[in-house]
C-alpha positions in Angstrom: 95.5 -13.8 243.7 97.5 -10.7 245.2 100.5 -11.2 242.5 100.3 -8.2 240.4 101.2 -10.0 236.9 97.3 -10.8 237.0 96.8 -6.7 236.5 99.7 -6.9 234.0 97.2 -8.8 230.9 95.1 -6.7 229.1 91.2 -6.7 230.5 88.7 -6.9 228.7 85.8 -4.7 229.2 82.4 -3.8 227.7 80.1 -1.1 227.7 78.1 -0.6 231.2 75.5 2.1 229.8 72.6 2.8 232.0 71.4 6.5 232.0 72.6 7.7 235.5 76.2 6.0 234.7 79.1 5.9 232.6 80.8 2.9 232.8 82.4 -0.6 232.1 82.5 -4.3 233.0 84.5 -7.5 233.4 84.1 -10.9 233.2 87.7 -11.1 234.0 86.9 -13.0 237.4 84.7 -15.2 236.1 88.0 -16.4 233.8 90.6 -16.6 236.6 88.2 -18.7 238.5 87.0 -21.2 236.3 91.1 -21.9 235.8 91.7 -21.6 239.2 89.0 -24.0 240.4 87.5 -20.8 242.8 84.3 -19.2 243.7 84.1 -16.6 240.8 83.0 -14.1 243.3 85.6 -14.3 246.2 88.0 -13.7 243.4 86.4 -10.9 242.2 86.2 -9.6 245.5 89.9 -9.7 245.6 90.8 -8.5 242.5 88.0 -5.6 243.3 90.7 -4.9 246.5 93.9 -4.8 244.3 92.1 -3.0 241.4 91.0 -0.4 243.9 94.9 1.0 244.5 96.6 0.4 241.0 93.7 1.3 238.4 96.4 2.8 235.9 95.7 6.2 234.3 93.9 6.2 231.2 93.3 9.9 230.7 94.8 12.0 227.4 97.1 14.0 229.7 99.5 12.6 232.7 98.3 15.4 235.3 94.7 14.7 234.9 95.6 10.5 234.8 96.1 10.1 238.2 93.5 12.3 239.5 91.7 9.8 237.9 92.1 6.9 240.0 90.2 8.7 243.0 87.0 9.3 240.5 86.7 5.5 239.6 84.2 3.2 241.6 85.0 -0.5 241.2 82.5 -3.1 242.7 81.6 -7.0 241.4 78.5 -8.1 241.9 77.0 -11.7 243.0 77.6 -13.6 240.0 81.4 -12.2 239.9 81.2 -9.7 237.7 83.4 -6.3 237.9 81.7 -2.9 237.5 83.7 -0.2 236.9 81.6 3.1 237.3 82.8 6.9 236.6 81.7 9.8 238.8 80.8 12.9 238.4 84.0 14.3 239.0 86.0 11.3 237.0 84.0 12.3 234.2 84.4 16.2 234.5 88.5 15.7 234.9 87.6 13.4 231.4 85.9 16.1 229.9 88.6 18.4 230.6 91.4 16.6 229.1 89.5 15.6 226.1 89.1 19.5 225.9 92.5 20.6 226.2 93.6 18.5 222.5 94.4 20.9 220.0 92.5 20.1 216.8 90.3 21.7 214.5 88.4 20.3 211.3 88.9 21.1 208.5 87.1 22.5 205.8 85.9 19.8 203.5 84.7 21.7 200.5 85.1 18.6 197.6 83.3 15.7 199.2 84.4 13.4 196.0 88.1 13.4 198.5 86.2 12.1 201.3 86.3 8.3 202.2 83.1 6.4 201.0 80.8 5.3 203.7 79.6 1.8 203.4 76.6 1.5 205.1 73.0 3.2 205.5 72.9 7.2 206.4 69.5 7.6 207.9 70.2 11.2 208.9 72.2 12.0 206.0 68.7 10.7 203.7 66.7 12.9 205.8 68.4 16.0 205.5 69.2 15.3 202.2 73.1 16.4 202.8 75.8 14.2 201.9 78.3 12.6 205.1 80.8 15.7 204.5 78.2 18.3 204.3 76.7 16.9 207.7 79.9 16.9 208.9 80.3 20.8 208.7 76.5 21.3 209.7 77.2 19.9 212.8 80.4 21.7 212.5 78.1 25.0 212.4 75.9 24.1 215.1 78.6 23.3 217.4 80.1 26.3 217.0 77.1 28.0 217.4 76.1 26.1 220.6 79.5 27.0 222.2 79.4 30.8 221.6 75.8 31.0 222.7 76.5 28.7 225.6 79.8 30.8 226.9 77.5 34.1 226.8 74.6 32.2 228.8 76.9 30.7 231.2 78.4 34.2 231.9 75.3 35.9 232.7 74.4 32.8 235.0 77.7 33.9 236.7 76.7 36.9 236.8 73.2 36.6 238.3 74.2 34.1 240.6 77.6 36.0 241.9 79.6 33.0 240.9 82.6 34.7 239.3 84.8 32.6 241.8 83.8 29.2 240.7 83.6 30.1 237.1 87.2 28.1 236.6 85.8 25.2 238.3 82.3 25.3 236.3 84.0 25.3 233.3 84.9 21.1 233.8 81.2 20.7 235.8 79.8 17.2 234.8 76.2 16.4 236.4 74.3 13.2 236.5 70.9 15.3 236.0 72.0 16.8 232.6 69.2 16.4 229.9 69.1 13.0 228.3 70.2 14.0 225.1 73.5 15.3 226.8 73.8 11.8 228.3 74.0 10.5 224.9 76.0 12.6 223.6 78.6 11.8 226.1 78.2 8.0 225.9 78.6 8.4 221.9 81.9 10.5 222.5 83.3 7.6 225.2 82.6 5.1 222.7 84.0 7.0 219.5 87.7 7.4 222.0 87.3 4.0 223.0 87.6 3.3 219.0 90.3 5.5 218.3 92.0 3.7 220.9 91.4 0.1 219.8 91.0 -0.1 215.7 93.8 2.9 215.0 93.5 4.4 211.6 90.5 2.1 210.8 88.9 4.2 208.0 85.4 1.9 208.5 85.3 2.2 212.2 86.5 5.8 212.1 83.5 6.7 209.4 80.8 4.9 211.7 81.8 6.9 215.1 81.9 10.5 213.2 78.9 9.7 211.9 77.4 8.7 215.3 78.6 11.4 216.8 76.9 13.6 214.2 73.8 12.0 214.6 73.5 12.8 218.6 74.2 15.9 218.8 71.7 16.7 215.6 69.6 14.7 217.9 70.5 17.1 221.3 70.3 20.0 218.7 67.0 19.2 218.3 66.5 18.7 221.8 67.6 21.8 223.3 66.7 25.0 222.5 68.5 28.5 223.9 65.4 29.1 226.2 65.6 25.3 227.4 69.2 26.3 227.9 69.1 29.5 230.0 67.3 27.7 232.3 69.3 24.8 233.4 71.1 25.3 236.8 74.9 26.7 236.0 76.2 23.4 236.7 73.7 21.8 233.6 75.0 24.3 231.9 78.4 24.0 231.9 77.6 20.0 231.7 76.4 20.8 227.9 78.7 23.1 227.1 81.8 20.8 227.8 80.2 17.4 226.2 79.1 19.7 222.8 83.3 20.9 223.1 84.4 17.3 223.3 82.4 16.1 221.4 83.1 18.2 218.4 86.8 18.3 219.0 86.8 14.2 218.5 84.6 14.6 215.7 87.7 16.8 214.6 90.3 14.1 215.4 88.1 11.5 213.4 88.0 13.7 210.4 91.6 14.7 210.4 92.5 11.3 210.7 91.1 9.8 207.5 91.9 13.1 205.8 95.8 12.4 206.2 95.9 8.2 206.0 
């Protein structure tokens, strides 16, 4: 069990969403231990010991990866299962990585050139906009949320005499943001997690951007300014870094299909 070709297969994982957590889990134990004739959670218990020191990076950029590893917790539970949970901090150095891609959407001003959708746009029926026009509403209200957000944020600075950690605010992730920030944030983890595993899949690719555009018209809705302005600076910066990712791999989405 401590032979590191069992780390060198792909793992599978699935969604762990709760609304305090981000995270995954593994029935990878469960597998070794049925073909290895073992109690599924004794080997879980030492894979959660070898995963613990060589959980590879799986950030956009190298210098944030291996911060990573510190910001991971990895427990099983007493059926054998593997949780692997993100902190705080893991999902601030995420945030910030996501954040530094260069990418910007582009106009889409002849929706006839955009891929057809094929399947039911609740939101898109209610607004009565088609998917490329509620592309660049949400588009607009990003950009909107980020401008006011940046001026809000500085004058929270300001009246708490926090120019000092404004550099470290600026990747803040907290637990107790609004619910509709959580969402946001689980939408944007799954949307990567497709980029990642069905590349240049014009179906899957359609159904995250327009996920994506459906939660944050949902924590548009949500929040307002006032709402805003009084969240603790940490809150704060919280929203303002999930609205930027999000929007920014809305941006990749689109840009993607554009050029295939």
């Amino acid at each position: 069990m401590s032979s590191v070709y069992l780390l060198e297969e792909r793992i599978s994982v699935s969604d762990l969403i709760t609304r305090e957590t981000i995270g995954y889990r593994s029935a990878i134990a469960l597998a070794l231990a049925t073909s290895l004739g073992a109690d599924p959670v004794a080997v879980s218990l030492q894979l959660v010991d070898i995963l613990r020191v060589t959980v590879p990076p799986i950030l956009f950029q190298p210098a944030d990866a291996q911060a990573l590893t510190q910001y991971i917790s990895i427990n099983s539970n007493d059926q054998g299962w593997l949780t692997l949970s993100i902190t705080d901090e893991g999902i601030a150095a995420w945030l910030r990585s996501v954040n530094t891609l260069s990418v910007k959407l582009p106009a889409i001003e002849m929706p006839q050139t955009f891929p057809p959708y094929q399947g039911r746009l609740p939101l898109c029926d209610r607004l009565k906009l088609s998917f490329p026009m509620l592309i660049q509403w949400t588009q607009t209200r990003c950009n909107y949320w980020l401008e006011r957000s940046e001026m809000l944020i500085s004058q929270s600075c300001k009246d708490s005499h926090q120019y000092d950690a404004r550099s470290t605010l600026v990747s803040a992730w907290t637990h107790a943001s609004p619910v509709a920030c959580h969402a946001l944030l689980h939408t944007t983890i799954r949307a990567v997690d497709t980029l990642a595993t069905q590349k240049r899949e014009t179906t899957a690719y359609l159904r995250q951007g327009y996920a994506l555009c459906e939660a944050l018209y949902q924590l548009d809705a949500a929040i307002t300014t006032t709402m805003f302005k009084n969240q603790t600076l940490p809150i704060q910066t919280s929203l303002q870094q999930t609205i930027k990712a999000a929007q920014k791999v809305l941006a990749l989405i689109v840009t993607t299909i554009l050029e295939a």
